[in-house]
N, C-alpha and C positions, 0 to 999 in steps of 0.2 A: 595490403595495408600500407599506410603511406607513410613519409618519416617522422612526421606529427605525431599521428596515432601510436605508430612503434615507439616513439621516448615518450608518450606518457606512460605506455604498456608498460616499457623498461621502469621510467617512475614508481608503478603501484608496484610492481613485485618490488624492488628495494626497497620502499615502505614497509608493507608486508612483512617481508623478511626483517625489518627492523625488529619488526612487534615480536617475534619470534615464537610466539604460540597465543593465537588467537578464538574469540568464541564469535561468532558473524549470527547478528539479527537477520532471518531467511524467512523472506514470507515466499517466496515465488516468481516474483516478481523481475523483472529483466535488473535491475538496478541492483537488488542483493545478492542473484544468482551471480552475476559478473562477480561480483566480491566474495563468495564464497568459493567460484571453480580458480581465481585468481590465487586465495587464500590456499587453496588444493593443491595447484602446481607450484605455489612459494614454498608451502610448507608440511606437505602432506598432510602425515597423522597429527600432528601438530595445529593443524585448523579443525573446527569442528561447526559444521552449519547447523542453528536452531530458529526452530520455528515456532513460536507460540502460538496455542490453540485457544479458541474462547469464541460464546457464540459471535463473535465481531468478524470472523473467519468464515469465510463462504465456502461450504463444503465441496464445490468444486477449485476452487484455489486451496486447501488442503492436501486435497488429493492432489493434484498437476505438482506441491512442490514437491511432495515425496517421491510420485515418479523421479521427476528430471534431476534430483541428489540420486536416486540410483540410475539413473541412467550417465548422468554424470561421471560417477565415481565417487562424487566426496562423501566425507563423514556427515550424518544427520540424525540428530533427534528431536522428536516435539518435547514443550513443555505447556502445561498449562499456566495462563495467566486470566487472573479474575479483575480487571479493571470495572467491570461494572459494578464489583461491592463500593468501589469511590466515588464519594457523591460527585464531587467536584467534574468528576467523567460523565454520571452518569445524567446530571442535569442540562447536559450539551451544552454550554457555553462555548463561547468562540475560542477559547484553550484547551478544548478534550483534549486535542492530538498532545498537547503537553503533561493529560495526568494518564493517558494511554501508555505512549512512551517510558512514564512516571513507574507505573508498572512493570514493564516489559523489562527495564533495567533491574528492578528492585531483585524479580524474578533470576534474570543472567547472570546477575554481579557473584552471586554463592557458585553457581557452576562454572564463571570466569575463577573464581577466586584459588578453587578446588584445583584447577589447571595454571595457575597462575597466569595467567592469559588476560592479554585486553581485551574489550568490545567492540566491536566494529560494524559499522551498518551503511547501508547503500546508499546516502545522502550522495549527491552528485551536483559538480558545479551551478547547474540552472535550479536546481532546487533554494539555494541560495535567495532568490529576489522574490522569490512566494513566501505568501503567507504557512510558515509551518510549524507552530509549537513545538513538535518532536523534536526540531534539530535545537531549539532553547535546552532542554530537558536530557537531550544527547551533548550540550556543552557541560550543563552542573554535573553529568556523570563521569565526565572524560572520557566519552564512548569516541573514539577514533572514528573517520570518515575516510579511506581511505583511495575514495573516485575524487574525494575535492581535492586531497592530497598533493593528487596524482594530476589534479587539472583538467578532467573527464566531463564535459557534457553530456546532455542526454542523448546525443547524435555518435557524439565516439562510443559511448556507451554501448548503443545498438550494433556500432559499428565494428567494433571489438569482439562483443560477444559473436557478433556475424562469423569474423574472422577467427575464432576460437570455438568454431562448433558448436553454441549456445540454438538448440532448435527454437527458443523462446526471444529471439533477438528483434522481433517486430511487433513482439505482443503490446496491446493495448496496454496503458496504465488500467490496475485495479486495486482502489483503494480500498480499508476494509468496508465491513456496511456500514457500522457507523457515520459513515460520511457524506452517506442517503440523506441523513435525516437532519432537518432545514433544527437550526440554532434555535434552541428552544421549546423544541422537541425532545420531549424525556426519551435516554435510551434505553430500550428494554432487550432482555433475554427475548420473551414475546417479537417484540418488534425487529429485531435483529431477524429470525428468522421468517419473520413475514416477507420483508426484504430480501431474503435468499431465496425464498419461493417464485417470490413476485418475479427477480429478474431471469430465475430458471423456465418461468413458464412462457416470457416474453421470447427469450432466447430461442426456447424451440419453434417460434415461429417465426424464426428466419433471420433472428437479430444476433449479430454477433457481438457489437458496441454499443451499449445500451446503459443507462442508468434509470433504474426506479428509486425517485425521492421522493420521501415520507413527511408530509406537512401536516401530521395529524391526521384528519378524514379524509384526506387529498392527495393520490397517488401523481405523481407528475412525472410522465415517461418522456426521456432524454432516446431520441437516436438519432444516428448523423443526421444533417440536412439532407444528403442525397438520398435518405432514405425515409423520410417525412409522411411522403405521397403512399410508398408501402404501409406503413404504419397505419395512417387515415383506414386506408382502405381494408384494415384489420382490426380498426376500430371496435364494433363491437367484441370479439372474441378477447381484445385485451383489456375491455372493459369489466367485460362479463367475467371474467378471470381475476381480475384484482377486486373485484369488489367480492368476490367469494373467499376472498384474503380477509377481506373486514374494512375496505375502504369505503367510501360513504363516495365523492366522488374520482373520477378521472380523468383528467387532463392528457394533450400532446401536447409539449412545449415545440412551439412555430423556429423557434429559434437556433432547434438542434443541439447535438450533443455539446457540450461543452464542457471539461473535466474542471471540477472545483467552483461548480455555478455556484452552488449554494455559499460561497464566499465574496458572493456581489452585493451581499448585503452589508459586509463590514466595510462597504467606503459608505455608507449611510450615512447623515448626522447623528442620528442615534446610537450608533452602535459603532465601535469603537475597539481595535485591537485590545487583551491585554498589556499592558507595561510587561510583566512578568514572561510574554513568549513572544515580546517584538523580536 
């Protein structure tokens, strides 16, 4: 670890230890896992990593985070959150991630409160200059961030958890499924798990980094560009396979994976951040 890394390292844990008993949003993901094993060696029993469940949760990132909290050592519980009773979520506008979030805190605040303990969640420097409602929705609650804190890019990040034992330290971004489905697309219980099917079945054939987006009748499968030419030539089987999901048709995007494509549409003339999660 280099000197950089080691004083931000030094950084989060005296943050941390600031907050002195915290409750850490844990989906699994390398970004929260760092803030929860961080929160672990700041504060032991005093941190407690949770993970909210809902069909928006791909039941293979459920399972991987419960593993890696036990295999970890920290403390972990699930809770369930119901963000698709909110219309406001459940009509996809370009603000879910802000009534998602909306949720998710509503949810932690009584089990933060019970412990007297702050929230904290895996926001990290470079998350910053994206588009992200959650971290608007993560300011109105006063959920702490404590990789921005700290000065943590998505690089130290990796780099850290590398350096701290994190087996998940190179893992792909995975956002929930919700984020499959192109803005203005209703979200559904249904559709949530067509989306957990669809990337399960692509996956076993050979795809490790993959996104299936939901444009209504129009599956449109994301895998890297080096792996374009595989795909083509898999064509039917992932054809045949999604539309046994209920897809009408299927697409390969030529363009390759790209995390957060479906957000190329808010520099449109039409369509237009909200004010409320600029």
């Amino acid at each position: 670890m280099n000197a950089s890394l080691e004083a931000k390292a030094a950084d989060l844990d005296r943050f941390l230890r600031s907050l002195e008993t915290v409750v850490v949003a844990y989906s699994g993901g390398v970004d929260s896992a760092l803030v929860a094993l961080a929160a672990h060696r700041a504060l032991g029993e005093d941190a407690l990593a949770v993970t909210a469940v809902s069909p928006s949760l791909s039941r293979r990132e459920r399972r991987q985070a419960s593993e890696l909290a036990r295999r970890m050592g920290f403390s972990h519980r699930e809770v369930t959150t119901h963000e698709l009773r909110r219309e406001e979520y459940a009509r996809n506008a370009a603000d879910r991630c802000f009534w998602c979030k909306t949720e998710l805190f509503d949810v932690l605040s009584p089990i933060a409160a019970q412990r007297n303990a702050a929230i904290a969640v895996g926001t990290n420097v470079d998350d910053l200059g994206d588009h992200r409602p959650g971290i608007a929705a993560a300011r109105l609650n006063a959920v702490a961030a404590p990789l921005v804190e700290a000065g943590l890019t998505k690089n130290d990040v990796r780099a850290l958890a590398a350096a701290w034992g994190l087996p998940i330290a190179e893992k792909p971004a995975a956002p929930c499924l919700a984020s499959r489905f192109a803005y203005g697309v209703r979200v559904t219980e249904e559709g949530l798990r067509r989306i957990d099917e669809a990337e399960e079945a692509v996956r076993s054939l050979g795809f490790e980094v993959l996104r299936v987006r939901d444009h209504g009748d129009l599956a449109r499968v994301e895998v890297p560009e080096g792996e374009i030419e595989k795909a083509a030539a898999l064509a039917d089987a992932i054809a045949r396979t999604l539309r046994g999901l209920g897809f009408r048709y299927v697409t390969l995007d030529l363009s390759g994976f790209r995390s957060g494509s479906l957000n190329d549409v808010l520099q449109g003339p039409s369509i237009r951040r909200p004010e409320r999660s600029a």
